[in-house]
C-alpha positions as CSV (number, residue, x, y, z in Angstrom):
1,X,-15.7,16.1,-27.5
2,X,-14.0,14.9,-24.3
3,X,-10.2,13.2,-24.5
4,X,-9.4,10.2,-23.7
5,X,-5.9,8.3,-23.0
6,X,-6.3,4.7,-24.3
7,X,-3.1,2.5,-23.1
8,X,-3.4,-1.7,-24.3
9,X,-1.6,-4.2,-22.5
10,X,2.0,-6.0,-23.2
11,X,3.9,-8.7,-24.9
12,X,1.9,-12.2,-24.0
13,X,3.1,-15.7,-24.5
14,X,0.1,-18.1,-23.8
15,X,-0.3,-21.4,-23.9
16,X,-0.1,-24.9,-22.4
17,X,3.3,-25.6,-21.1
18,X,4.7,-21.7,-22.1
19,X,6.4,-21.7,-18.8
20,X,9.3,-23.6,-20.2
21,X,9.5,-20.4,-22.3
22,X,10.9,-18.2,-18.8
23,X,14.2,-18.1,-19.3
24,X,13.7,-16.8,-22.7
25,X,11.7,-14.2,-20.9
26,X,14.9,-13.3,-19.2
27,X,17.2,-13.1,-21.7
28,X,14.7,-11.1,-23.8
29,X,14.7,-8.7,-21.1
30,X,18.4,-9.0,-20.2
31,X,17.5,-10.4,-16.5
32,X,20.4,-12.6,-15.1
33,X,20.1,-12.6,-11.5
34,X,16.0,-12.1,-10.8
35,X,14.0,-12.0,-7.5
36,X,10.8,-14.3,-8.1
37,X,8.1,-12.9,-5.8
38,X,5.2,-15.7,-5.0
39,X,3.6,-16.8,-1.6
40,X,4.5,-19.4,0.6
41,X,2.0,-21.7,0.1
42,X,3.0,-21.5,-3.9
43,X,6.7,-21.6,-2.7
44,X,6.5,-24.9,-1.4
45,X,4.5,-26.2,-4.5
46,X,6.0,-28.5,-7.7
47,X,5.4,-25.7,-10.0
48,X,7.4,-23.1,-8.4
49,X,10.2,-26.0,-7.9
50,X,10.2,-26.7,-11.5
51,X,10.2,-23.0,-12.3
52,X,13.4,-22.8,-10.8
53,X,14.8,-25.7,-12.1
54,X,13.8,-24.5,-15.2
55,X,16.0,-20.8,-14.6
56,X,18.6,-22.9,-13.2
57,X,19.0,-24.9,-16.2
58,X,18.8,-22.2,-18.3
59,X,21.7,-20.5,-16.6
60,X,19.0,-18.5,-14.3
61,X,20.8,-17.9,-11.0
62,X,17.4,-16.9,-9.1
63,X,16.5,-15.2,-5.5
64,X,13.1,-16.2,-4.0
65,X,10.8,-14.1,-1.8
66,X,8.3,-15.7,-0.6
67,X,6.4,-13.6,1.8
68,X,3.6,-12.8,0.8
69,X,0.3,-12.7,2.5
70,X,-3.5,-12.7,0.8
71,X,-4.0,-9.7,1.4
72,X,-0.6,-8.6,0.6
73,X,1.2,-5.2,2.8
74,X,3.2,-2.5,2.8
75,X,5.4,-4.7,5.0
76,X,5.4,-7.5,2.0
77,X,6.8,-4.9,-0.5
78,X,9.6,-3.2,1.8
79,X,10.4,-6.8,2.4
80,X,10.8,-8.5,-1.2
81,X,12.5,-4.6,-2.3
82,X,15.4,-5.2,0.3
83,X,15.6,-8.9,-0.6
84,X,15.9,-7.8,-4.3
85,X,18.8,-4.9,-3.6
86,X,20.9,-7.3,-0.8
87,X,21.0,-10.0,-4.1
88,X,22.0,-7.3,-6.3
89,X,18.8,-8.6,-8.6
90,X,18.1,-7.4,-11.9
91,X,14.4,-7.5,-12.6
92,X,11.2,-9.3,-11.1
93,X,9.0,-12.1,-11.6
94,X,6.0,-12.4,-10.2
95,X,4.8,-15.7,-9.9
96,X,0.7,-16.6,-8.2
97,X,-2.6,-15.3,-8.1
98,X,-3.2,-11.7,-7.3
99,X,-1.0,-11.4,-3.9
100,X,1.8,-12.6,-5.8
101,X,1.3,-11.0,-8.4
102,X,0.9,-7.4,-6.9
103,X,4.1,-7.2,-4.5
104,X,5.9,-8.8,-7.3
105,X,5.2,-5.6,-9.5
106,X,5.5,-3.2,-6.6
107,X,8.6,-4.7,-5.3
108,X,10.4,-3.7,-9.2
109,X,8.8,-0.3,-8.7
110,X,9.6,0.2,-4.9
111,X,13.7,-1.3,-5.2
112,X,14.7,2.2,-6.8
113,X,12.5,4.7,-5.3
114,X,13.4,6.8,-2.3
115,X,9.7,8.0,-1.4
116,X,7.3,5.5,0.8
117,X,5.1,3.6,-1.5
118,X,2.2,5.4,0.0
119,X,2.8,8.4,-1.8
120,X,2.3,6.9,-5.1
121,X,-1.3,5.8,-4.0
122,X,-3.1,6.1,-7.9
123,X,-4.4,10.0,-7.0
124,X,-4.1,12.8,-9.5
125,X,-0.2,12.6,-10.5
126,X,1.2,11.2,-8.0
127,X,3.1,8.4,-10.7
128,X,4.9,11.4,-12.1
129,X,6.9,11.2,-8.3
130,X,8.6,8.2,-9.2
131,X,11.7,7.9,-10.7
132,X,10.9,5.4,-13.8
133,X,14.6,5.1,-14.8
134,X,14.5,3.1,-11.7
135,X,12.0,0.5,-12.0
136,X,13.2,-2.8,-12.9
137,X,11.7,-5.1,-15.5
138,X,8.7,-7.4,-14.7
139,X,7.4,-10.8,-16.0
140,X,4.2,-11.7,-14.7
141,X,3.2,-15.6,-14.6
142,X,-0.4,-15.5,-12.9
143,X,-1.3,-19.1,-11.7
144,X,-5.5,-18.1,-10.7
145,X,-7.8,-16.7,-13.6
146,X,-8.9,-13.6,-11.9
147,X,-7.1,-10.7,-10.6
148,X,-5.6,-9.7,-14.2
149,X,-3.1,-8.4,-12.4
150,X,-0.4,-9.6,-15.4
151,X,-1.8,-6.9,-17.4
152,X,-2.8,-4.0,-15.2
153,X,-0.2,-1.3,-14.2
154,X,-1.4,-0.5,-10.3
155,X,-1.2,-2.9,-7.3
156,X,-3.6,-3.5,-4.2
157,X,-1.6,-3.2,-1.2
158,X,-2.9,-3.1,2.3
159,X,-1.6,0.4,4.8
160,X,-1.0,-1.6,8.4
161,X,-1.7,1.8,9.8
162,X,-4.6,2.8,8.4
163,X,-6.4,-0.6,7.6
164,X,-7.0,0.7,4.0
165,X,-6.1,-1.0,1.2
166,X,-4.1,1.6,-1.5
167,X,-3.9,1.4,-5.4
168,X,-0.6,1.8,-6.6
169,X,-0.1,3.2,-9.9
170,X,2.7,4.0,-12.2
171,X,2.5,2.8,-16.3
172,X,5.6,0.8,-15.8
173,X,3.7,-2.0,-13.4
174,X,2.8,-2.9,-16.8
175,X,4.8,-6.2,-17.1
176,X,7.0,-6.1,-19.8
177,X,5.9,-10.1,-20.7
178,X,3.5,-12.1,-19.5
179,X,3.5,-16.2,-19.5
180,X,-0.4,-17.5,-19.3
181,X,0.3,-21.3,-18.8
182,X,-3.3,-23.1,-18.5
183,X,-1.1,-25.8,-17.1
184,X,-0.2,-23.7,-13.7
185,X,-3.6,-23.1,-12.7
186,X,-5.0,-26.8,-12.9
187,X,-4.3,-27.7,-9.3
188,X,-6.1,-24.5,-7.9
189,X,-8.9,-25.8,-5.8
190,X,-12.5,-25.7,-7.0
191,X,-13.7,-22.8,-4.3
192,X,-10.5,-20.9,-5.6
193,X,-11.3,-21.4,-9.3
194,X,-14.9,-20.4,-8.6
195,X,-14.0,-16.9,-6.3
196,X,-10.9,-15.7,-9.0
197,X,-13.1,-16.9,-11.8
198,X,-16.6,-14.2,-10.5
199,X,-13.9,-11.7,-9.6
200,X,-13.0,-11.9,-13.6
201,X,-16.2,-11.4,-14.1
202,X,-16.6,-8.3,-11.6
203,X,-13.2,-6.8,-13.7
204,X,-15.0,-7.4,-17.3
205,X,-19.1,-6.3,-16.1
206,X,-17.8,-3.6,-14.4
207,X,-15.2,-2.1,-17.1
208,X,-18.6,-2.2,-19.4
209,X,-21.1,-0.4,-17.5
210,X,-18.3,2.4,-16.8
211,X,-19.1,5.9,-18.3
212,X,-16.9,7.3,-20.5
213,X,-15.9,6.6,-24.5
214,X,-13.4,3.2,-25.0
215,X,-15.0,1.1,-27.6
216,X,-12.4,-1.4,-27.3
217,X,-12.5,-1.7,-23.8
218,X,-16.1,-2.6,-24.1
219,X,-15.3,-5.1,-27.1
220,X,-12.9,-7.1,-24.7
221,X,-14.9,-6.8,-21.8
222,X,-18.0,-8.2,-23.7
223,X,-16.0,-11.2,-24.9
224,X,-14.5,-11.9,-21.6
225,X,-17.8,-12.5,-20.2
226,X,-19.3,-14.5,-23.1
227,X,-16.4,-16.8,-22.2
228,X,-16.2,-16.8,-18.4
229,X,-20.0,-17.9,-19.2
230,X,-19.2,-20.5,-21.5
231,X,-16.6,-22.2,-19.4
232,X,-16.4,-21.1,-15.5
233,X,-18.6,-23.7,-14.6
234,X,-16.5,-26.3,-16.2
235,X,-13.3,-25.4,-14.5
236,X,-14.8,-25.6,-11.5
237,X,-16.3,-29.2,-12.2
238,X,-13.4,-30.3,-13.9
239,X,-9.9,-28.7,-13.0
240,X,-8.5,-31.1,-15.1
241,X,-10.0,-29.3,-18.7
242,X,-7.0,-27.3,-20.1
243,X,-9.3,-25.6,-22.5
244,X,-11.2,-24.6,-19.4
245,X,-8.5,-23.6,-17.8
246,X,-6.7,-21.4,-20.8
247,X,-10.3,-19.5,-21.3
248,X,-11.1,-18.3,-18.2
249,X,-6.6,-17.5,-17.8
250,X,-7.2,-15.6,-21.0
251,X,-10.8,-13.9,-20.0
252,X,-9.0,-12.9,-16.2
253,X,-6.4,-10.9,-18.4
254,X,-9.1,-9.4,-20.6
255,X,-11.0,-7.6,-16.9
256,X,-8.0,-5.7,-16.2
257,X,-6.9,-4.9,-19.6
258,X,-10.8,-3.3,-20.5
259,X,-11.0,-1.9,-16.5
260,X,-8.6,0.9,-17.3
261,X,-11.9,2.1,-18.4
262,X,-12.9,2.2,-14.7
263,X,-14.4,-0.4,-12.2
264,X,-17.4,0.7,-9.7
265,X,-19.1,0.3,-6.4
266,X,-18.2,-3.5,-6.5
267,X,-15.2,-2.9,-6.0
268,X,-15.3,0.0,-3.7
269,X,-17.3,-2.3,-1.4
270,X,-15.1,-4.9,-1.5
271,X,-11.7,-3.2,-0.8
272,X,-12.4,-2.2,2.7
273,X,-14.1,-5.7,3.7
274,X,-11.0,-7.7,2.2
275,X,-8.8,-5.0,4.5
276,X,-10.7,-4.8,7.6
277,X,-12.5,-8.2,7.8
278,X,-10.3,-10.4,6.1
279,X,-12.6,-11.5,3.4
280,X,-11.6,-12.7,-0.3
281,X,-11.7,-10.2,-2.9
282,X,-13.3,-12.5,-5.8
283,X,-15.5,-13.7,-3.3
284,X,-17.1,-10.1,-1.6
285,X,-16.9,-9.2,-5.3
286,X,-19.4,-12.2,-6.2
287,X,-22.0,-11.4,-3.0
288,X,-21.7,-7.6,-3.9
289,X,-22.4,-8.3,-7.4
290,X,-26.5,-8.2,-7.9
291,X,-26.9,-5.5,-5.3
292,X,-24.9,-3.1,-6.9
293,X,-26.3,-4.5,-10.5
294,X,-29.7,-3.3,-9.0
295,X,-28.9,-0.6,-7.2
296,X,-27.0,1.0,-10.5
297,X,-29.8,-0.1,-12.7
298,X,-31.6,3.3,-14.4
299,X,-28.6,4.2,-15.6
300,X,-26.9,0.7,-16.9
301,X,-30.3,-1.2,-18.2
302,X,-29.5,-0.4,-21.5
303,X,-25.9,-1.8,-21.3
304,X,-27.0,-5.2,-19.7
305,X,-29.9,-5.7,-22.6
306,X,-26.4,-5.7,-25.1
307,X,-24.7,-8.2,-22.6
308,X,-27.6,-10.9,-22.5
309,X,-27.6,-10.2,-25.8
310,X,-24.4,-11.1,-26.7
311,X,-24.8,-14.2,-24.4
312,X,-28.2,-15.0,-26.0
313,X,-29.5,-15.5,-23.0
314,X,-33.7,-16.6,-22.8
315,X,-34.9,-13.8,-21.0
316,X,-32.7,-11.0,-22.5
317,X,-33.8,-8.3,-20.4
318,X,-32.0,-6.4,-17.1
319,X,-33.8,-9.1,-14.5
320,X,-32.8,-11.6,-16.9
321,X,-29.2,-10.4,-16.4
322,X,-29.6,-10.5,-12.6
323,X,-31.1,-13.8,-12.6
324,X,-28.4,-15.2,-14.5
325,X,-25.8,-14.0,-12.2
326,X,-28.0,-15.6,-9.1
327,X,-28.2,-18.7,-10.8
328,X,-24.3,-18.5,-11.6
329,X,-23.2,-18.1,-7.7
330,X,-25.8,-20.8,-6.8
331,X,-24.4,-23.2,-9.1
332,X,-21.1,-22.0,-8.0
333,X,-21.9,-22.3,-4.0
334,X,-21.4,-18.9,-3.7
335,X,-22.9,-16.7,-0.4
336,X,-26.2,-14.7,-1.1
337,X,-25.5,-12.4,1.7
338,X,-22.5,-10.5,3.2
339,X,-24.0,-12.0,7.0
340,X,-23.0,-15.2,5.7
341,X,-19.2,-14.2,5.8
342,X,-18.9,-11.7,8.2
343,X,-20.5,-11.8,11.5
344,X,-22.7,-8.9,12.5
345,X,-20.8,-7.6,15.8
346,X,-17.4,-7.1,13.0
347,X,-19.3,-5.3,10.9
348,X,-18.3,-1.6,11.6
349,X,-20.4,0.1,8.7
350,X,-20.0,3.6,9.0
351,X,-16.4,2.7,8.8
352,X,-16.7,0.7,6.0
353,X,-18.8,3.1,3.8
354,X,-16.6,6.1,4.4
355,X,-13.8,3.8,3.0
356,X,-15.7,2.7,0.3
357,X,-16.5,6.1,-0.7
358,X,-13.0,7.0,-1.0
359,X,-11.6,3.9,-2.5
360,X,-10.4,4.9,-6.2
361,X,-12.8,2.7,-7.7
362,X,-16.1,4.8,-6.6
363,X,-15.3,7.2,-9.5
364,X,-15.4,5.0,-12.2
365,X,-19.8,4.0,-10.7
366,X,-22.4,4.6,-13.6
367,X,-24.1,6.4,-10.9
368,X,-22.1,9.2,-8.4
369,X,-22.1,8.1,-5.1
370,X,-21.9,9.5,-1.2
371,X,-21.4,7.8,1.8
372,X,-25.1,7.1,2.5
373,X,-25.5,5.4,-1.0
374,X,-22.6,2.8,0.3
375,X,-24.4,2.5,3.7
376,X,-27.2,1.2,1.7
377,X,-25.5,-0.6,-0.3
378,X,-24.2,-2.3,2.5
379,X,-27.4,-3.1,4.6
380,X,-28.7,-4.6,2.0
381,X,-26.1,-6.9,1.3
382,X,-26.0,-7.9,4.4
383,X,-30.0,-8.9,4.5
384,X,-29.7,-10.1,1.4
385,X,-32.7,-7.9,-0.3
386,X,-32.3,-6.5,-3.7
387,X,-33.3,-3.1,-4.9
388,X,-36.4,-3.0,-7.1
């Protein structure tokens, strides 16, 4: 039988209002002086300010780098690391959506290591290169519901040079706590809540139809889409629903705590669009969705019958599934086809499929893929034709 290395996420306080609870967080992890890593737009908002009057209050003298771009760089992490060793800072928090979120965790790893962060990209051991006596603590405060990132140990960061977008890996991006505050997400615009809320739903569909044996992956991954189904819909009507709001928080965590299982072709698509074409991720996630579904769909079928199952959905069968998740971006104004985001003359396939092949996430497909398979792939999202 083959082996498997099963690691579960990290201390989590959640609730409404549990970011008065951050300088606790500190103190817990003997932070006095740390670097809070969030983008600018976030920066200038009343729940970063009152974050910091909070620290301040609480005897919290904090540094803020504020930086960061969507699709956050190599450039973003060198950045916030030099910010964080000129203020003689002590560990990290990293405060937003996914962006945020990422260079936060890379910045910790990145302020005491000597290599370039490129050669930790998440290939064979490269993690082992790092020195982890180095890496300072992390507390994760994710204001969207669907990167995960607060519970995932690897970052997205985007190579400048190469236009590819790396994964980052080392067990210590695990933040050491996480705060998921409902409260901190209710101003996030309805198109926002939508795109985080489908790539959630990417994280979870995709950790369950990956090979290999992690029955508690599966569990959590099967929850976290009976409740992004139950109440995505409702955060986006209604921002203003805490209960909304905490669910779909709690079901973005639950994605990238079951996709250390693996992810899949969604994501491999998806990476080199939001890199070269400028695209969001939980929105390329959402049109790349049903086409890989479909294309994947002699070796999954099985799988989805046990998801619309566990949804009780009326038609509990694999088009059933697909039709569902149709329904689910129409209701959600979500794009059918990739040509309805990116124009036709930017659309440099055979570049994109050979990135998409290599992206990390291609081994972790039900199916084994090559570089025609993404072509495909990719054609047909862009003409918005489904395989049968």
């Amino acid at each position: 039988m083959q082996k498997y290395n099963w690691n579960y996420p990290t201390t989590m306080w959640v609730g409404e209002n549990r970011i008065n609870d951050i300088t606790l967080a500190c103190k817990n992890l003997n932070i006095s002086k740390p670097l809070l890593v969030t983008d600018n737009g976030l920066a200038q908002s009343d729940i970063v300010k009152n974050t910091l009057l909070i620290l301040n209050e609480g005897g919290i003298s904090t540094i803020l780098y504020s930086n960061v771009v969507g699709n956050p760089t190599g450039t973003n992490v060198n950045e916030g690391a030099d910010s964080y060793k000129k203020n003689n800072c002590d560990g990290v928090i990293a405060f937003g959506g996914g962006s945020g979120l990422d260079v936060g965790k890379a910045v910790a790893f990145m302020c005491g290591q000597t290599l370039p962060i490129w050669d930790f990209e998440d290939v064979g051991d490269n993690w082992t290169k790092a020195n982890s006596d180095k890496i300072a603590p992390i507390i994760a405060v994710p204001t969207t519901a669907g990167t995960g990132s607060e519970t995932g140990r690897a970052s997205v960061i985007l190579n400048e040079e190469t236009g590819v977008k790396n994964i980052i890996f080392h067990p210590k991006f695990l933040p050491s706590i996480v705060i998921l505050d409902p409260c901190l997400t209710v101003g996030l615009p309805s198109k926002i809540t939508a795109a985080t809320g489908m790539d959630a739903l990417a994280h979870n569909l995709e950790a369950y139809c990956a090979p290999g044996y992690h029955p508690m992956a599966d569990g959590i991954a099967l929850e976290g889409i009976r409740l992004i189904n139950k109440w995505i819909l409702e955060a986006v009507k209604n921002g203003n629903n805490i209960e909304a709001r905490m669910n779909m928080l709690t079901a973005a965590s639950m994605g990238s705590t079951a996709f250390q299982k693996g992810l899949g072709a969604i994501h491999s698509l998806s990476h080199p669009v939001n890199a070269l074409n400028n695209v969001h991720h939980g929105l390329s996630n959402a049109i790349f969705m049903p086409y890989v579904l479909t294309f994947n769909k002699d070796v999954i079928e099985q799988k989805i019958i046990k998801i619309c199952d566990y949804l009780k959905l009326k038609d509990r069968s694999f088009d059933g599934f697909i039709n569902w998740v149709l329904d689910l971006r129409k209701k959600l104004d979500m794009p059918h086809k990739l040509s309805e985001v990116i124009d036709e003359k930017d659309f440099d396939i055979n570049r994109l499929s050979k990135m998409a092949l290599a992206d990390p996430s291609t081994g972790g497909n039900p199916k084994k893929l090559n570089e025609n398979d993404m072509k495909i792939m990719y054609q047909h999202s862009m003409t918005g034709e489904l395989f049968k």
